[in-house]
C-alpha positions in Angstrom: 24.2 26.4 4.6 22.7 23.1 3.7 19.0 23.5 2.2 16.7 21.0 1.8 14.5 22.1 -0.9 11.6 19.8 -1.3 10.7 19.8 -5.2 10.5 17.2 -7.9 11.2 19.7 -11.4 9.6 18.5 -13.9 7.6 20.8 -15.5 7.9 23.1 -18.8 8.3 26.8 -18.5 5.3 28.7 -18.3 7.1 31.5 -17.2 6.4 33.6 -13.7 3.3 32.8 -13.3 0.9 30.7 -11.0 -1.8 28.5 -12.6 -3.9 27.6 -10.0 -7.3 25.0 -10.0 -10.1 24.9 -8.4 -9.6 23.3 -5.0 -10.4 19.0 -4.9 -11.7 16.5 -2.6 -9.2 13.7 -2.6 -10.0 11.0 -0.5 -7.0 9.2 0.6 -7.3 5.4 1.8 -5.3 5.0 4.3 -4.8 0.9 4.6 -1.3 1.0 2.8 -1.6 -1.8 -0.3 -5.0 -2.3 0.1 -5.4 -4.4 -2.9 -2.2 -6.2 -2.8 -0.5 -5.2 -6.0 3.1 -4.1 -4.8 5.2 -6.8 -3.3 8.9 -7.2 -2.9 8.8 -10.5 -5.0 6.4 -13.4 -6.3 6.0 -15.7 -3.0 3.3 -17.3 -1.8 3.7 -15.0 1.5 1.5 -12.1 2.5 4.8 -11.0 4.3 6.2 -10.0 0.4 2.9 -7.4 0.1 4.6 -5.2 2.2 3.8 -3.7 4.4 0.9 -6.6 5.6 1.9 -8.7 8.5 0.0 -11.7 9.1 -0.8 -13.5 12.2 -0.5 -17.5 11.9 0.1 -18.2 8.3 -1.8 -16.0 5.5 -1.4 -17.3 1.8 -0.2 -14.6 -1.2 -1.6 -14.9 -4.9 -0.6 -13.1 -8.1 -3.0 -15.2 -9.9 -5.4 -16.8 -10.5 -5.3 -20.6 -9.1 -5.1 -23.1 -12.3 -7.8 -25.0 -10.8 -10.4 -22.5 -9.4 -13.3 -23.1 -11.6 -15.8 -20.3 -10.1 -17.1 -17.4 -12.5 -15.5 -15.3 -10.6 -12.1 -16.7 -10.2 -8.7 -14.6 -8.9 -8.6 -11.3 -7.6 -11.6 -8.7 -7.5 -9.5 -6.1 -9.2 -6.1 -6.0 -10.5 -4.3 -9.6 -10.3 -3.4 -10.1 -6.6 -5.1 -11.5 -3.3 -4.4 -12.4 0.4 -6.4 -15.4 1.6 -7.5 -16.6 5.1 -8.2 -20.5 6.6 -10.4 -20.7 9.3 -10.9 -24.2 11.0 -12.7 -25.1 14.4 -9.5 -24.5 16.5 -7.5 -22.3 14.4 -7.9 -18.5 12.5 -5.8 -16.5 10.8 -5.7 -12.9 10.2 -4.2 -10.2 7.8 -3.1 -6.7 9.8 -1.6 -3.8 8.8 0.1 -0.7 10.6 -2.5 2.4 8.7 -0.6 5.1 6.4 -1.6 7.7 9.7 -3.2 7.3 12.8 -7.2 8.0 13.0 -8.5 11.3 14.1 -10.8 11.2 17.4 -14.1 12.0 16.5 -14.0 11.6 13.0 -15.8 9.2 11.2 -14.2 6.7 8.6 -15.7 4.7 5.8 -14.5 1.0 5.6 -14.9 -1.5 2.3 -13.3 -4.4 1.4 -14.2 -7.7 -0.7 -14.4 -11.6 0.1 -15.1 -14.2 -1.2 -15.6 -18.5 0.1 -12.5 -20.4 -1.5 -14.2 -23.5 -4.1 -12.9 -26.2 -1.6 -14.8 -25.0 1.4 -16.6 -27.3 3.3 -18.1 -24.7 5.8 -18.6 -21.1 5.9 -18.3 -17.9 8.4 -21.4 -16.5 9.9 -19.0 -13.1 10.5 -16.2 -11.2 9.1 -14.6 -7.8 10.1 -12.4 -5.6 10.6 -10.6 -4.5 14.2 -9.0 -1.2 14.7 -6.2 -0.7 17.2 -3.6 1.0 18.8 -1.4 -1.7 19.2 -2.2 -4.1 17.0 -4.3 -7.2 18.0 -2.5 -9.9 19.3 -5.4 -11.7 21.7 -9.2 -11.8 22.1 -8.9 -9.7 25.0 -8.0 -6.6 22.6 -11.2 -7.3 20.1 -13.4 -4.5 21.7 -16.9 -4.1 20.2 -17.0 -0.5 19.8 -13.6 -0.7 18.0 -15.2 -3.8 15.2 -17.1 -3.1 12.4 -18.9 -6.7 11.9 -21.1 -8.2 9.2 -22.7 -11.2 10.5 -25.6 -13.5 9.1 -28.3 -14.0 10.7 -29.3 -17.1 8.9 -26.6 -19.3 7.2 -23.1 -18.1 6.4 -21.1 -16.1 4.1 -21.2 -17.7 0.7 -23.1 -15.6 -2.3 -22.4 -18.7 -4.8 -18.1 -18.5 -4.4 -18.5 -14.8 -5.9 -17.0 -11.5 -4.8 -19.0 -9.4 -2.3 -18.9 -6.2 -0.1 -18.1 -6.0 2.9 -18.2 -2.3 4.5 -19.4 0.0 7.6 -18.6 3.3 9.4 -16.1 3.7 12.2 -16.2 6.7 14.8 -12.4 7.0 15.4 -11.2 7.0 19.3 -8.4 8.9 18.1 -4.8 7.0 17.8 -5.4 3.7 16.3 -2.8 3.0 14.1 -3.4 -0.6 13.0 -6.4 -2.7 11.2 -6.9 -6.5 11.6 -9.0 -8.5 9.3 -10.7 -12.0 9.8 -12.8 -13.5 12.4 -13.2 -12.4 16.1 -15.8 -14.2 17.4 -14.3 -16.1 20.9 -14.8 -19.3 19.2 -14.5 -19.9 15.9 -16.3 -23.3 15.7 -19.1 -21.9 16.7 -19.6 -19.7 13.9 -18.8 -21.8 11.1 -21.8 -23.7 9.3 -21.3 -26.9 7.2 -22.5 -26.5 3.6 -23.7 -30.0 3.4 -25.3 -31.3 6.1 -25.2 -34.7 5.5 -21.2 -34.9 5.2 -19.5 -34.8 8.8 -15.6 -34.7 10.2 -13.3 -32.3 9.3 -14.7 -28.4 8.7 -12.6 -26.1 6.6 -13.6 -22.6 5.8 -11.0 -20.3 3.4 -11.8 -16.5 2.3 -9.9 -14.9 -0.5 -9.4 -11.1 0.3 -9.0 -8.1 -1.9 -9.6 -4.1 -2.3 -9.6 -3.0 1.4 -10.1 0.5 1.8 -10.6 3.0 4.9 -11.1 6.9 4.1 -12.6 9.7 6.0 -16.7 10.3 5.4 -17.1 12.6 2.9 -18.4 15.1 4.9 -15.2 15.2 7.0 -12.6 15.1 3.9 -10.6 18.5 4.1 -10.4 20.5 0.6 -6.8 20.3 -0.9 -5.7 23.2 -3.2 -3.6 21.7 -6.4 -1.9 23.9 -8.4 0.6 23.8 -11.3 3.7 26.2 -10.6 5.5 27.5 -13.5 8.4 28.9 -11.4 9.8 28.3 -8.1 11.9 30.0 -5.3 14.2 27.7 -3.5 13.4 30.1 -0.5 9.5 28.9 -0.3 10.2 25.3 1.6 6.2 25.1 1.7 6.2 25.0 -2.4 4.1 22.7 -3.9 4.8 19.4 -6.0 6.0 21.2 -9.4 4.8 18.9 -12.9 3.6 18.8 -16.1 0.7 17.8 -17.4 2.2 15.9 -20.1 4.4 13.7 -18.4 5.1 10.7 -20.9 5.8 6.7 -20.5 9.3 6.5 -20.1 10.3 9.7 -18.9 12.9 9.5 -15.8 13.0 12.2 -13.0 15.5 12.1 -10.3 14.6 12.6 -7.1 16.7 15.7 -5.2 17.6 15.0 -1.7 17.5 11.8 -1.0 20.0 10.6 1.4 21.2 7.6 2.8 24.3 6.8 5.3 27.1 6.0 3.3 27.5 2.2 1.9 24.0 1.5 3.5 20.4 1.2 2.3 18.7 2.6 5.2 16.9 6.5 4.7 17.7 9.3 6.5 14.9 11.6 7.7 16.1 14.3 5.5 15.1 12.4 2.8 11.2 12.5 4.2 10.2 15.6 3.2 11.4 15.0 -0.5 9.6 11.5 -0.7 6.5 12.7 0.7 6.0 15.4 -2.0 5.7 12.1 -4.3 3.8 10.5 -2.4 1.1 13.3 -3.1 1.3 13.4 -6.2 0.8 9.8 -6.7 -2.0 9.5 -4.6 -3.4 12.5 -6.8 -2.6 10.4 -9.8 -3.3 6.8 -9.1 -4.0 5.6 -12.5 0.0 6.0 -12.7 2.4 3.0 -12.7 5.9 4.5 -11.4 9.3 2.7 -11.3 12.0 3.3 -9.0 15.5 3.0 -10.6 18.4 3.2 -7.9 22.1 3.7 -9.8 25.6 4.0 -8.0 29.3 4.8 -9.0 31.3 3.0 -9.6 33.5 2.6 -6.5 33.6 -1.0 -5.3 32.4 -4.4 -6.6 30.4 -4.3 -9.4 28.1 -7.0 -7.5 28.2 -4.9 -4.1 27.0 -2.0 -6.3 24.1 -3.6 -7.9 22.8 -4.9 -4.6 23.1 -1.7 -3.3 21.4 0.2 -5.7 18.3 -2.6 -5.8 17.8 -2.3 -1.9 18.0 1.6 -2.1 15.4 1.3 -5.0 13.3 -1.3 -2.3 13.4 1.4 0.5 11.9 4.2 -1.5 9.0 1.8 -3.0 8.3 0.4 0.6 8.1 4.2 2.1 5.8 5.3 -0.8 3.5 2.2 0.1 3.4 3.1 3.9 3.0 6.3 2.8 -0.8 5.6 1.3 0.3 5.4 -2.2 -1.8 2.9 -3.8 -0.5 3.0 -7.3 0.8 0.2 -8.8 5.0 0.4 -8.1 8.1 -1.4 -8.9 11.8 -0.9 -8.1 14.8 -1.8 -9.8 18.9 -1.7 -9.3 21.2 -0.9 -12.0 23.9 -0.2 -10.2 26.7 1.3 -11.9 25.6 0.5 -15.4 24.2 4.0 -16.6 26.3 6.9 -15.1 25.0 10.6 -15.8 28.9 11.8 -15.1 32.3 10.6 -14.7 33.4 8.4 -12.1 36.8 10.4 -11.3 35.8 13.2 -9.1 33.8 13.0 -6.1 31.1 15.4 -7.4 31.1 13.6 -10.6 30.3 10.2 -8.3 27.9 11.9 -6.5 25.9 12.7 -9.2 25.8 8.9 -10.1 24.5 7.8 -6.7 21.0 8.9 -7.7 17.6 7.6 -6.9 14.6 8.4 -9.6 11.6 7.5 -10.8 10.5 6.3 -14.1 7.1 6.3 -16.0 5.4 2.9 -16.7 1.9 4.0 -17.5 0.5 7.3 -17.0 
């Protein structure tokens, strides 16, 4: 019978025994690519930072703009931001579907950073963040006890064009799935405020985004036991993630059971179980910068192959994301350019349809 054994091997022998640590607190933020580092390609789109969606049309940067003269110019951390325009009949917002629906009754720390685009003319007297079950798609969905709010009492948000905090605490209903961010006052004109009061007409007001972030208070964070398994039994489905703790840059570990319907892209749930195992790990390891390879046989065009093999390689990167995994990922096709076997038995081309993951920086 057909066993799905979820392991990643990739650890050196240390023998029948079990090493196990003390037990951690890992706090897990669940707003999948919080700080915008893993996108499909360069664009200008937030629709490429998968998995944001955005509602009207919210801008994409991978760098710094060539004219922004502010001290603190580009992202807050790491190279990429979203931004958001907000003028006196018009708003747009970023949402995202979470990595796992809220608890009821549990309470949730939110952060993220803003700051007022150079070319402003006007600024925001409040920015937040909705949480939903649905999603927002009207003002009738922003519910107050569902918002967490920062608004001015005097003036707007500006802090002199530089990065700043935005955060709160959020008791969970139980069940929302989605966060929107931006403005949800009724009327927008209302709460924007010139910056110089002696120029009238036209009022513009554009916040760059960056490092959001939603994880249970501390004092509701579960402990997670980690250990390091020397052995394992293919008869304990409940194993834990098996590794190293030397794992070097370049290293490549396939990934077992991972399944996809044949000449298609699309995973199959059996391949869940295997991918989430990784998705711990890497969550447990974020300083690590992972690339997933996808390879094919041989069978069939040469350009049909490579495709294949890049959008197999896409739809592992894009589960890990939704997944929670904030590490910084890539994903690349090589189609049927570096076989492990032969290409003239069917076990041989099995063995060459292979998904894995390779070490970037650890």
């Amino acid at each position: 019978m057909k066993q799905f054994i979820t392991y990643i091997l990739i650890c050196l022998a240390f023998g029948n025994h079990l090493i196990a640590q003390q037990p951690v607190e890992i706090q897990k933020n669940i707003v999948p690519n919080g700080s915008f580092e893993n996108y499909r390609k360069k664009s200008g789109s937030i629709k490429q930072a998968i998995p944001w969606q955005q509602i009207a049309s919210v801008d994409f940067y991978q760098e710094p703009l060539s004219n922004d003269t502010s001290v603190k110019k580009g992202a807050y951390s790491g190279t990429c931001y979203a931004g958001l325009r907000f003028q006196k009949k018009y708003k747009e917002f970023l949402q995202v579907k979470l990595a796992e629906p809220l608890r009821r009754g549990s309470m949730y720390e939110f952060n993220m950073y803003i700051r007022l685009a150079y070319w402003s003319n006007a600024g925001l007297k409040s920015f937040g963040a909705l949480f939903t079950k649905a999603g927002y798609k009207s003002q009738g969905d922003v519910l107050r006890a569902a918002l967490i709010d920062s608004v001015v009492k005097k003036g707007s948000f500006i802090d002199n064009y530089q990065w700043f905090k935005i955060s709160g605490k959020y008791l969970a209903d139980g069940g929302e799935k989605y966060v929107t961010i931006g403005n949800f006052n009724a009327s927008v004109k209302k709460d924007m405020v010139r910056l110089n009061v002696f120029k009238f007409g036209f009022k513009e007001a554009y916040y760059f985004i960056d490092d959001i972030s939603l994880v249970r208070a501390k004092e509701a964070v579960e402990k997670v036991k980690v250990e390091i398994v020397g052995s394992f039994s293919v008869d304990d489905q409940d194993s834990v993630l098996e590794v190293k703790n030397n794992i070097k840059v370049g290293e490549k570990i396939q990934l077992k059971n991972i399944f996809f319907e044949n000449g298609r892209f699309y995973l199959l749930p059996e391949s869940y179980t295997e991918l989430n195992k990784l998705a711990q790990y890497l969550i447990r390891n974020p300083q690590m910068e992972v690339q997933i390879n996808g390879h094919s046989d041989n069978s069939g065009s040469r350009s049909k192959n490579q495709k294949l093999s890049e959008l197999r390689a896409r739809e592992v990167f894009e589960y890990l994301i939704k997944k929670g995994v904030q590490n910084k990922l890539y994903f690349k096709g090589y189609g049927s350019s570096l076989p492990i076997a032969g290409n003239d038995t069917d076990i041989d081309r099995a063995k060459n349809r292979r998904v894995e993951f390779e070490i970037i920086k650890n």
